[in-house]
C-alpha positions as CSV (number, residue, x, y, z in Angstrom):
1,X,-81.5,81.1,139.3
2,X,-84.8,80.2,137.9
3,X,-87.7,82.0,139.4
4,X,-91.4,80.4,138.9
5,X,-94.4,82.6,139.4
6,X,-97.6,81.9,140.6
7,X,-98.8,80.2,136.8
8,X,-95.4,78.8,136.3
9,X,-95.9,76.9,140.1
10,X,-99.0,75.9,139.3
11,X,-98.4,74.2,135.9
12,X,-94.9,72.7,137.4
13,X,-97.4,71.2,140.3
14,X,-100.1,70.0,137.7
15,X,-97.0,68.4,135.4
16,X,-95.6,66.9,139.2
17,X,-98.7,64.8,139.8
18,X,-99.4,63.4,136.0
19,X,-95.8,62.6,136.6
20,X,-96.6,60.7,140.0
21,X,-99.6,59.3,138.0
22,X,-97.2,58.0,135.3
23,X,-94.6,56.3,137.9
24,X,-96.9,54.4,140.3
25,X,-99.1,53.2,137.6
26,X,-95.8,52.3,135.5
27,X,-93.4,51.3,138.6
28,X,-94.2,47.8,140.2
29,X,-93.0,48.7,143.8
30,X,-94.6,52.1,143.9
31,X,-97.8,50.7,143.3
32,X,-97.5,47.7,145.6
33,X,-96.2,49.9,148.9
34,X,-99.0,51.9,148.2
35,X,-96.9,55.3,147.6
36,X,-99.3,58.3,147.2
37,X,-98.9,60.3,144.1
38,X,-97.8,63.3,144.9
39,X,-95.0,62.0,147.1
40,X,-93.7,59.9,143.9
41,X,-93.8,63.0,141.5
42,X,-92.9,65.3,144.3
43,X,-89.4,63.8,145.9
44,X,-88.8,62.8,142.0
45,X,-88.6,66.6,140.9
46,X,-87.3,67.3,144.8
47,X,-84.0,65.2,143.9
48,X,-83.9,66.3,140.7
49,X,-83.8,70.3,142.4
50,X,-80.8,68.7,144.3
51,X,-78.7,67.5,141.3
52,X,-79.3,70.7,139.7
53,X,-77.7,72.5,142.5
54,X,-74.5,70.8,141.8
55,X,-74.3,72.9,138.5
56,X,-75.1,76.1,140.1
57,X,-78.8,75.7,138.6
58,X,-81.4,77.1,141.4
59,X,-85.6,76.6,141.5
60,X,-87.6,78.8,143.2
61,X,-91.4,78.4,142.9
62,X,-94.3,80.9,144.1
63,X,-95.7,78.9,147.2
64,X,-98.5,81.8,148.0
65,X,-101.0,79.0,146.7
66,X,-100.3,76.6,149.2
67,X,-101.8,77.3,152.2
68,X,-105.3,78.4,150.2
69,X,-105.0,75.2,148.8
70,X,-104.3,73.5,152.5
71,X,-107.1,75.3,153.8
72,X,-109.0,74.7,151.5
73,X,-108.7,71.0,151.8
74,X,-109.4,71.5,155.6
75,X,-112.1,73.0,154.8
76,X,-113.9,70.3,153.0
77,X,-112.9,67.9,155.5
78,X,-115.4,70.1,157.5
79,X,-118.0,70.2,155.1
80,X,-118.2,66.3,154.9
81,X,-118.5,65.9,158.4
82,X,-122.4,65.6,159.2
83,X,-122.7,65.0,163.7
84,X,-124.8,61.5,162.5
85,X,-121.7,60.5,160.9
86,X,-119.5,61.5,164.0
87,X,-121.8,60.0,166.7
88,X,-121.2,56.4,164.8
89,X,-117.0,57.2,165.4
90,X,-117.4,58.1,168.8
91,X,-115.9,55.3,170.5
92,X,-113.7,54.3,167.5
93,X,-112.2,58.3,167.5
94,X,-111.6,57.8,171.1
95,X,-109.4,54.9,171.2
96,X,-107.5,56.5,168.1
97,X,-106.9,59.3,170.5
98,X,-105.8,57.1,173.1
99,X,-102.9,55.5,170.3
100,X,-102.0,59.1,169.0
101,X,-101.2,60.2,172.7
102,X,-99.4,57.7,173.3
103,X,-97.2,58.1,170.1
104,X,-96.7,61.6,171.5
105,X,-95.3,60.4,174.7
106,X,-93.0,57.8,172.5
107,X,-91.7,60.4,170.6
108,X,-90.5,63.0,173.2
109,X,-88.8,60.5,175.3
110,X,-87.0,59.2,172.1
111,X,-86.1,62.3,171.1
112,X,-85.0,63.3,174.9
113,X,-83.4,59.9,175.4
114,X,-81.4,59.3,172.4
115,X,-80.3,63.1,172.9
116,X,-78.7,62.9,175.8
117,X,-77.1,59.4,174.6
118,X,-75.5,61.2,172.3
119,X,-74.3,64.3,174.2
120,X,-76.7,67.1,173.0
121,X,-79.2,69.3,174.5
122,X,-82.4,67.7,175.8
123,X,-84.2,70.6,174.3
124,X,-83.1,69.3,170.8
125,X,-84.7,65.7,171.3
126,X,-87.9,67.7,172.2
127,X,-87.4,69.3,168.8
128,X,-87.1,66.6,167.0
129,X,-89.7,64.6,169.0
130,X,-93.5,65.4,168.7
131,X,-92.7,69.5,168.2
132,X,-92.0,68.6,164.8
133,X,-93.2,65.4,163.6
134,X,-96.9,65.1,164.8
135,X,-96.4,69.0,165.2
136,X,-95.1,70.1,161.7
137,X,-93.5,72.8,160.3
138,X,-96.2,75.5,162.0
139,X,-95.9,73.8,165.4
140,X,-92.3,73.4,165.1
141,X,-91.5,77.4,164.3
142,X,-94.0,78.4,167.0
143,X,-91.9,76.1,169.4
144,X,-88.3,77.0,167.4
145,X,-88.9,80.6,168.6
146,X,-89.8,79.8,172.3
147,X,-86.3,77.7,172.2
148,X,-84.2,80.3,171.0
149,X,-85.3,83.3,173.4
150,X,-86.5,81.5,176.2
151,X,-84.1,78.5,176.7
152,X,-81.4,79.7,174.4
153,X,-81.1,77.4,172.1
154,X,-79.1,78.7,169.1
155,X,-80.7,77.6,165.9
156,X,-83.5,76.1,167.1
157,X,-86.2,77.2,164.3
158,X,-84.0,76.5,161.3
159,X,-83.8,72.9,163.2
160,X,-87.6,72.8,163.9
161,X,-88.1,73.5,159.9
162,X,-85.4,70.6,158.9
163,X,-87.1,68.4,161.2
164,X,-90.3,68.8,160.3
165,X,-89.5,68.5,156.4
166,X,-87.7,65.1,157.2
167,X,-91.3,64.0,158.6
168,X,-93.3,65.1,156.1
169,X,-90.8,63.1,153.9
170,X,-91.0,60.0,155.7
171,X,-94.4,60.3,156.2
172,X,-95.5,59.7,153.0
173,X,-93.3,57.5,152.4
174,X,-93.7,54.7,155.3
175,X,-97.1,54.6,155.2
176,X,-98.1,52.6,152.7
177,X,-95.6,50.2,152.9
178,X,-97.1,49.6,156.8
179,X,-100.1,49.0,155.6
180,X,-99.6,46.7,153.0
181,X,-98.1,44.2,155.7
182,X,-100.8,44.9,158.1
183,X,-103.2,44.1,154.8
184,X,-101.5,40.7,154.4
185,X,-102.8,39.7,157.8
186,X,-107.2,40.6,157.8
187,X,-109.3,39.7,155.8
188,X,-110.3,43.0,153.0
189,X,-113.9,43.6,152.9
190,X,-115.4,42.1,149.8
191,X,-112.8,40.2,149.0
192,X,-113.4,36.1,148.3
193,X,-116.7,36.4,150.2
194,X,-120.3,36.8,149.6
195,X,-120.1,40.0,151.6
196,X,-121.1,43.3,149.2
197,X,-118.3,45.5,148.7
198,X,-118.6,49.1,150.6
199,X,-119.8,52.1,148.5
200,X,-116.7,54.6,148.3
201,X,-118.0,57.9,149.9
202,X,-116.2,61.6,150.1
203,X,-112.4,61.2,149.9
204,X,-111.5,57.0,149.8
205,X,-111.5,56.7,146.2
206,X,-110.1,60.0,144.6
207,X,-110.4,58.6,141.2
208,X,-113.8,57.7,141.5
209,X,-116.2,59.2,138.8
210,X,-118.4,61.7,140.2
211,X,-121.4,63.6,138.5
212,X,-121.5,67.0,139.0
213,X,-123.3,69.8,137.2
214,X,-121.7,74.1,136.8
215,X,-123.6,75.6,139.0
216,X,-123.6,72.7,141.9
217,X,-119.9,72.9,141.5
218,X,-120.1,77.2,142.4
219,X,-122.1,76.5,145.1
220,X,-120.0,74.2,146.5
221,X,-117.0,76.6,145.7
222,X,-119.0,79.2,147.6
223,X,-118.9,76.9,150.5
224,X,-115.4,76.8,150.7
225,X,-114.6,80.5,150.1
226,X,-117.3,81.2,153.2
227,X,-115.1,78.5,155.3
228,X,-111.9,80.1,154.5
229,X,-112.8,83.8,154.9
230,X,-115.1,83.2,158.7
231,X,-112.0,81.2,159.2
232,X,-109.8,83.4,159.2
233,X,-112.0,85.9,160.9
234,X,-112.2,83.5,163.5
235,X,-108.1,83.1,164.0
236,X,-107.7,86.6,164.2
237,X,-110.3,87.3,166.7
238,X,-108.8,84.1,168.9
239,X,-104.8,85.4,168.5
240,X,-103.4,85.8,171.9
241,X,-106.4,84.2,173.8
242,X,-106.5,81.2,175.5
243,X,-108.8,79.4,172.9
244,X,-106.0,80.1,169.9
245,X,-105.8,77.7,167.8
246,X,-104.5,77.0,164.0
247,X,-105.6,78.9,160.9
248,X,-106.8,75.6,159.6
249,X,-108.5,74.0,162.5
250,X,-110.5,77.0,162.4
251,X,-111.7,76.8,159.1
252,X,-112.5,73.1,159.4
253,X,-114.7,74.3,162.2
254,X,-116.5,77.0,160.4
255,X,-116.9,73.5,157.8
256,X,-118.6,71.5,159.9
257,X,-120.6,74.5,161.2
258,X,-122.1,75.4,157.8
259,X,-122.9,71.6,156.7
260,X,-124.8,70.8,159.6
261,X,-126.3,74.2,160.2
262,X,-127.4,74.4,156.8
263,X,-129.2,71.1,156.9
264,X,-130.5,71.1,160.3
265,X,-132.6,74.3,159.3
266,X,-133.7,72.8,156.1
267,X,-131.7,75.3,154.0
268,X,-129.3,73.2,151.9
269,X,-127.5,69.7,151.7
270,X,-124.2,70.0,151.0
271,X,-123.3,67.8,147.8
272,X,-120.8,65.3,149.2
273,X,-119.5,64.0,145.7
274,X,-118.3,67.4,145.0
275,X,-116.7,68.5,148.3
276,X,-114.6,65.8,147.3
277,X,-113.5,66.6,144.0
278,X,-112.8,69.9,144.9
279,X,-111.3,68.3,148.2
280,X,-108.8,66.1,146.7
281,X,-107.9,68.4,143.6
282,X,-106.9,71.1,147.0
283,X,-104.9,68.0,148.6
284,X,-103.3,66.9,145.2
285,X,-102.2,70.1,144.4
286,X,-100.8,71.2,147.7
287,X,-99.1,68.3,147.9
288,X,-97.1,68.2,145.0
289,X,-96.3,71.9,146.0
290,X,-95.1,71.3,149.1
291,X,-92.7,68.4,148.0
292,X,-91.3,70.0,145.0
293,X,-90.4,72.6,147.0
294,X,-88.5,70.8,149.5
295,X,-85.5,72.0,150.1
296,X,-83.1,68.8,150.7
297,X,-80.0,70.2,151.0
298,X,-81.6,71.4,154.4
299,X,-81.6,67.6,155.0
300,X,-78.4,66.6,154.0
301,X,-76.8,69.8,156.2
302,X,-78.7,68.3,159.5
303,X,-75.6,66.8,161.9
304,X,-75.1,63.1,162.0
305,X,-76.3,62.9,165.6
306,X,-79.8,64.8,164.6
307,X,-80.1,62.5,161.4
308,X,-79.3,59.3,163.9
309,X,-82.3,61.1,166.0
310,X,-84.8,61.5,163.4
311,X,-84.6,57.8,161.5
312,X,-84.4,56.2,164.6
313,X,-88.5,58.5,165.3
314,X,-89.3,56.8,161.8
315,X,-88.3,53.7,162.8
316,X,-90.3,53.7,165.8
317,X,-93.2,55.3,164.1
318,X,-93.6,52.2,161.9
319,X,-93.3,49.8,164.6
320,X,-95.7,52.0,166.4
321,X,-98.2,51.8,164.2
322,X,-98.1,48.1,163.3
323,X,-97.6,46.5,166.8
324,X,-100.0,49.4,169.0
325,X,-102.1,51.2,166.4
326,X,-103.1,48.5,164.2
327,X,-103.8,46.2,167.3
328,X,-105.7,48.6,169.6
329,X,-107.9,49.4,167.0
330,X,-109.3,45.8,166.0
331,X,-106.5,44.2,164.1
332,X,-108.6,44.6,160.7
333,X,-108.8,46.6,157.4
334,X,-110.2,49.1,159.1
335,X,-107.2,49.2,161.8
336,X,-105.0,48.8,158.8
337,X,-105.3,52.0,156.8
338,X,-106.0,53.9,160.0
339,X,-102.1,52.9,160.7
340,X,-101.1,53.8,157.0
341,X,-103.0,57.8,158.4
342,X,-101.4,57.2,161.8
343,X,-97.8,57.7,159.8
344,X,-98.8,60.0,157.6
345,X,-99.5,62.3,160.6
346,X,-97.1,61.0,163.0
347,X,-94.6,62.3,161.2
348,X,-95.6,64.6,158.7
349,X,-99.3,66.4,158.7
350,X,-102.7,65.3,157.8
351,X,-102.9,65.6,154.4
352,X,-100.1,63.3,154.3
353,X,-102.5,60.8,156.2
354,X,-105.0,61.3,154.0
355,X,-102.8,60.3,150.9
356,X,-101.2,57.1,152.5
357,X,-105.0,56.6,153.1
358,X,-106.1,57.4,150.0
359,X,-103.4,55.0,148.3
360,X,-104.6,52.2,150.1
361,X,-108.1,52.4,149.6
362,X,-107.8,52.9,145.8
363,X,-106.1,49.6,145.9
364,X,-108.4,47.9,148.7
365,X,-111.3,49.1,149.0
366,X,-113.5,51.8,151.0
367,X,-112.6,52.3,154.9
368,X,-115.5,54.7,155.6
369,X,-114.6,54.7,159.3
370,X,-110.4,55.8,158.9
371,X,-111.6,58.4,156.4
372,X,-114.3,59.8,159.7
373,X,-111.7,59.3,162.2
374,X,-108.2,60.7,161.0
375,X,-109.3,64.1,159.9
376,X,-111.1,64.3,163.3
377,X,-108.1,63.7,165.3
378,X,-105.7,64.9,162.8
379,X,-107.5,68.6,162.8
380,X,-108.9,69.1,166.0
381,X,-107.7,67.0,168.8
382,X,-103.8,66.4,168.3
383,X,-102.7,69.8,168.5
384,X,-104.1,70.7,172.4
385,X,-102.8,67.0,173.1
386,X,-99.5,67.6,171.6
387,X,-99.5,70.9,173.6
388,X,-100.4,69.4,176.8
389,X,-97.7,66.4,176.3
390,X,-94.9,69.1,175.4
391,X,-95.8,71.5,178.7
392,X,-95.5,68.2,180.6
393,X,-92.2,67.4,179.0
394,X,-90.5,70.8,179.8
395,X,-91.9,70.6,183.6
396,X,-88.8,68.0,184.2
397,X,-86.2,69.3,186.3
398,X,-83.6,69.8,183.4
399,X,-85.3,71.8,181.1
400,X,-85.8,74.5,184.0
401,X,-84.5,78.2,182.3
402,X,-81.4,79.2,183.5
């Protein structure tokens, strides 16, 4: 067994996404389905990991830096979010919300229906319903554990965790393709018209060169540590409450809180170009983290019927997106990259949106209004839906505790 520490992760996940670099720019169909990055490099060195196994050859990186790197992300999300910005997604944000609950409803039944069909417990089409995919891995143990004491369900977290990685999987990976044959049928701002192209702002165009200067870039950095430390103050003092809530929508919060408090008492603008460098550097890196990790001999050990379960959910995700998302939300380019984010946390998490997102506007063109909306509802609003949807679910008459 190979054991990587923290340096040895973090050069493997730096070497992950020159590799992604290398393939999407070099591979025809990567770059024309709009696969992010990470997800190239990442499942690339993911399978390799696999093959290895087959010669008694074990990987094991340091993953401590993921989750400062994921809230850090979240954090920045915050820190670009100014309330004049969010007043002009009001209405857009709300009809979003109206297409990602009903993706939740969609998924349970699914997940119940196909379930029963095949003769398992209903409580395992829950799991592998909204729990896990717009859930993720958190949502999924939280629920895994509740399963297993509560309902008796034996092996219901090590399911949860499978499922959830099978999302994040497919998440980044159906995306782009979904949006490149949404794309084919609007008409791309700028494109063969007189119209001006869109300015790129905060995290469309990752690539895009930014000026920045030392000491703008620490205070920046200060920024985020503040985020993440009140953050996490914040979760502590909410565990067990009825206001609980994530780690990370907490620090997005805190985000928000400090760019708009800051410049509504004249005190400091916050520099958007390098919220996202830092931003998308924090995405990247977690990203290709998170993939290379992957463990898919998890995958490969989930039973036929679960398997048949969870591809049918992606399946129906896609369609999802293209024939309800995509159409509810104005059947543009707008509506069209907001479905790419709608897979990329329908089944997997939101910084898998934001890369399916980011890969189709570094191809496109800007979509200021996906880039205000997704993180929005991605953050802060699916969770207490997805809660609410799941409580309803487990009201029916056959999931009543024995």
């Amino acid at each position: 067994m190979i054991q990587l520490d923290f340096y040895g992760t973090l050069v493997a996940a730096s070497l992950v996404l020159l590799l992604g670099r290398g393939l999407v720019t070099r591979v025809a169909c990567l770059r024309n389905y709009n696969i992010p990055e990470p997800v190239a490099g990442g499942l690339v060195v993911a399978l390799a990991l696999l093959v290895s196994r087959t010669f008694d050859i074990e990987v094991r990186f340091d993953t401590s830096l993921q989750t400062p790197l994921m809230l850090a992300f979240f954090a920045t999300i915050g820190l670009s979010a100014d309330f004049a910005s969010l007043k002009k997604g009001g209405r857009v944000v709300g009809v979003f919300l109206l297409a990602v609950a009903g993706l939740l409803i969609v998924q349970n039944a699914m997940g119940i229906g196909l379930a029963t069909m095949l003769g398992l417990d209903p409580l395992m089409g829950l799991l592998t319903g909204s729990i896990t995919l717009s859930g993720g891995h958190g949502t999924g143990a939280a629920w895994g554990t509740v399963f297993s004491e509560k309902y008796g369900l034996a092996s219901a977290s090590e399911l949860a965790i499978a499922s959830a990685t099978f999302g994040l999987v497919l998440g980044g990976l159906i995306g782009g393709p979904v949006a490149r044959l949404l794309i084919k049928r609007v008409q791309v701002p700028g494109c063969h018209t007189q119209e001006a192209p869109r300015l790129p702002k905060g995290f469309e165009q990752p690539n895009k060169e930014r000026s920045i200067t030392p000491f703008s870039f620490i205070e920046t950095l200060a920024l985020i540590a503040v985020s993440l430390l009140v953050g996490n103050l914040l979760n502590g003092l909410l565990q067990g409450t009825a206001l609980e809530l994530p780690t990370f929508v907490c620090v997005l919060f805190i985000g928000v809180v400090l760019r708009n408090g800051l410049s509504a008492l004249g005190l400091y603008q916050v520099f958007e170009r390098e919220v996202s460098v830092l931003g998308n550097v924090s995405l990247s890196l977690f990203l290709a983290i998170a993939l290379m990790s992957l463990k898919l001999w998890d995958l490969a050990a989930l039973a036929l019927p679960i398997f048949i379960i969870l591809a049918a959910q992606a399946l129906v995700m896609a369609l999802f997106a293209i024939f309800v998302t995509f159409r509810i939300m104005g059947r543009n380019y707008d509506a069209a990259v907001l479905a790419a984010g709608h897979c990329g946390f329908g089944l997997g998490a939101t910084p898998t949106a934001i890369a399916n997102m980011q890969a189709v506007t570094q191809r496109y063109g800007p979509s200021q209004i996906a880039f205000l909306v997704v993180p929005m509802v991605g953050a802060f609003f699916i969770d207490i839906i997805n809660v609410i949807v799941i409580k309803l679910y487990l009201a029916l008459p056959f999931f009543a505790v024995t």
